[in-house]
C-alpha positions as CSV (number, residue, x, y, z in Angstrom):
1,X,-70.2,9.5,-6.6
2,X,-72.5,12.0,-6.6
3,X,-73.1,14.7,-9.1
4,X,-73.6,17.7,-6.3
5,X,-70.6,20.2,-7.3
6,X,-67.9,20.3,-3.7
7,X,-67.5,24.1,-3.1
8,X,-64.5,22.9,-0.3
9,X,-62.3,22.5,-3.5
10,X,-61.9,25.1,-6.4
11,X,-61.3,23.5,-9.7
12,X,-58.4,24.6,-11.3
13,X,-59.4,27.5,-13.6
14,X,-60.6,28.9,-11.1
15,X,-56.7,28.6,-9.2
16,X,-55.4,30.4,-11.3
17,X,-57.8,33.1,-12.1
18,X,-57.3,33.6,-8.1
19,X,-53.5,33.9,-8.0
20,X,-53.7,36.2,-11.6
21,X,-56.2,38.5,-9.6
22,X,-53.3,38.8,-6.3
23,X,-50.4,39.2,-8.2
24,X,-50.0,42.9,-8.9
25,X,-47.8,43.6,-12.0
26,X,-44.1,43.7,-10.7
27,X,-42.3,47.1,-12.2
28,X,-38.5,46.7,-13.8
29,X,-36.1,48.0,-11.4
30,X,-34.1,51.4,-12.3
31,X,-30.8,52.2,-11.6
32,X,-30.1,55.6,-11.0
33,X,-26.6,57.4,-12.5
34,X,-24.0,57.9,-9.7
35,X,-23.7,61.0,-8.1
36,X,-20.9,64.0,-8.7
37,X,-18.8,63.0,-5.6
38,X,-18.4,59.3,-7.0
39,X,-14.8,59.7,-8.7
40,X,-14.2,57.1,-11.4
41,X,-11.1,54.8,-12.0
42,X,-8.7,55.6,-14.5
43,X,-8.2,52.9,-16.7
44,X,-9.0,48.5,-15.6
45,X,-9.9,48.0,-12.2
46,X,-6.8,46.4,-10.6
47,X,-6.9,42.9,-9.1
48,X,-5.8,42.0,-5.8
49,X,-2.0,41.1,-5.3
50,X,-1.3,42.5,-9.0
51,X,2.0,44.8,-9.2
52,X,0.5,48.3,-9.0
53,X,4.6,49.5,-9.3
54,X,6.8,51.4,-7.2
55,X,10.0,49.5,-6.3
56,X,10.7,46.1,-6.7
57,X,12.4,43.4,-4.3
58,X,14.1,40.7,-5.7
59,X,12.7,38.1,-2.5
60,X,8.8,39.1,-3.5
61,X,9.0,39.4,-7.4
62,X,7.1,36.9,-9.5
63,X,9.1,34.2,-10.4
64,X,9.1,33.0,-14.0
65,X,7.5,29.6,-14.7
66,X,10.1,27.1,-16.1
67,X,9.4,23.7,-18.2
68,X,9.5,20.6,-16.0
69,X,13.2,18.6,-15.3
70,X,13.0,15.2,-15.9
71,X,14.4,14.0,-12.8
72,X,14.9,10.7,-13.4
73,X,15.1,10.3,-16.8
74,X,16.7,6.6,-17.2
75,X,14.4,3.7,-15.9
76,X,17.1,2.2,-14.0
77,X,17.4,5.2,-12.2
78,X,14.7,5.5,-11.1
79,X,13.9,2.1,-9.9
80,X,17.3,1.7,-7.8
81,X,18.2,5.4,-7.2
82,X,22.0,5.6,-5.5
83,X,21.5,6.5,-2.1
84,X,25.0,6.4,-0.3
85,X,23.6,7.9,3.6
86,X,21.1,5.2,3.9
87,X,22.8,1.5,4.9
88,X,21.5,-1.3,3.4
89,X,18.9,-3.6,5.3
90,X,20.5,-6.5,7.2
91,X,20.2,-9.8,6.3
92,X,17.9,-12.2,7.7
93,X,19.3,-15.8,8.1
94,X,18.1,-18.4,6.4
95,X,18.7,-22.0,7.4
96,X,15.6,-23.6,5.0
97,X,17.9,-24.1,2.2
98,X,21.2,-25.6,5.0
99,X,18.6,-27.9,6.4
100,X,17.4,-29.3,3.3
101,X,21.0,-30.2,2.3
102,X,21.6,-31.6,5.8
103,X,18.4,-33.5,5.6
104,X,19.3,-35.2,1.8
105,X,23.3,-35.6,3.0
106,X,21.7,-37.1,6.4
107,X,19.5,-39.6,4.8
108,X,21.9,-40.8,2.4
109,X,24.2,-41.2,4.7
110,X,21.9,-43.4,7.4
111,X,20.8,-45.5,5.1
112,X,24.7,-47.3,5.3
113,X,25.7,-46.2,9.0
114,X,24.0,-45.6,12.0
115,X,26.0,-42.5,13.2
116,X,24.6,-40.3,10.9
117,X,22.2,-39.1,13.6
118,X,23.8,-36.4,14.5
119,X,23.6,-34.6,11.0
120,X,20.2,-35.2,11.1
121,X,19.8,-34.0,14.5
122,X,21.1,-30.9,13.6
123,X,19.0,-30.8,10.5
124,X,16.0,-31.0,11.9
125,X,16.6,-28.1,14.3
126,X,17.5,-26.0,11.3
127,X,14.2,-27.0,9.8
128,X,12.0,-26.0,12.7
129,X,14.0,-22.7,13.0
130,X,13.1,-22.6,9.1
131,X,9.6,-23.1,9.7
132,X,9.0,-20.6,12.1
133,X,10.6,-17.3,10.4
134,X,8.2,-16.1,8.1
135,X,10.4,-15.3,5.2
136,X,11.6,-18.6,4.9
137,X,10.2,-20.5,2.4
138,X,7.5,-23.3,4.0
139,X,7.9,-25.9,1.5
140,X,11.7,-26.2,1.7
141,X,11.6,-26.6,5.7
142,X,8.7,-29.0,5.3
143,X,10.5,-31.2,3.7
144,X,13.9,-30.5,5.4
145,X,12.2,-31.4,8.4
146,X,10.9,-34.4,6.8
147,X,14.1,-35.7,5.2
148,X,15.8,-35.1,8.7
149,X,13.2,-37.0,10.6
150,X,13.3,-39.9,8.1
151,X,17.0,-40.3,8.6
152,X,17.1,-40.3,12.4
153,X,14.4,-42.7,12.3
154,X,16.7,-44.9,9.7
155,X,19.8,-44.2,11.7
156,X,17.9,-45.3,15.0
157,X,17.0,-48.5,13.0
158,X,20.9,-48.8,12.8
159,X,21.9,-48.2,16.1
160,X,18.8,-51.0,17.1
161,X,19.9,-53.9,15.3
162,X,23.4,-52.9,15.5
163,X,22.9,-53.8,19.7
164,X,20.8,-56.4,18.5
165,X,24.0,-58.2,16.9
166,X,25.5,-58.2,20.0
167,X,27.5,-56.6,23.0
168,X,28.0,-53.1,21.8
169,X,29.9,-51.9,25.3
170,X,31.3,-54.3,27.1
């Protein structure tokens, strides 16, 4: 760098003498007293929608505050309130929990006789009804549909050797 002084740029002393030299001295502001034909409130100044008096209607008076109700002050109550216009919701079928029992009565039962199929048969269309509705539980028609489809495939096991053995009709 050189040591030549840049007159482009004023250093800043120099700033601020320039802005102290344009400023001129700013002069407090006065308020002047208000004239004779200004009339003066008697008394506060009145807020809006306060009662200035007169008469008074009973529909537009200000109502008194009052403490707060408990409204439902039992915990019972307030969880299952007794609502007699409203009907209860209807309810849904369930066939997880008939198919299970059908498929556990169906397999013990094809496990001595072939013509137990027929529970099981009905079982295990319960169990896919069970399946698809989605508030049936899944694991309970899983396995009813398992237990269903293990005893037709015992009872068909029946029915097989049972022609097997010999002339079954005729």
């Amino acid at each position: 760098m050189s040591d030549e002084r840049d007159d482009r740029m004023p250093t800043p002393a120099s700033r601020a003498q320039a802005k102290a030299d344009a400023a001129p001295p700013v002069a407090a502001p006065s308020i002047e007293p208000p004239s004779e034909d200004v009339v003066r409130p008697v008394g506060d100044s009145v807020l809006p929608g306060a009662h200035r008096g007169g008469f008074h209607r009973e529909m537009t008076q200000p109502l008194p505050i009052a403490p707060p109700m408990a409204v439902h002050p039992d915990a019972s109550e307030a969880a299952a309130p007794d609502v007699h216009w409203i009907h209860p919701p209807p309810a849904l079928p369930r066939s997880a929990g008939w198919a299970l029992l059908l498929g556990v009565l169906a397999l013990v039962l094809s496990c001595f006789v072939g013509w137990g199929f027929p529970v099981g048969a009905i079982g295990v269309v319960l169990a896919v009804l069970a399946v698809r509705r989605p508030w049936e539980s899944d694991e309970k028609a899983w396995w009813a549909f398992g237990l269903n489809a293990a005893s037709l495939v015992f009872s068909a096991g029946w029915l097989w050797w049972a022609a097997a053995q010999g002339p079954l009709f005729g």
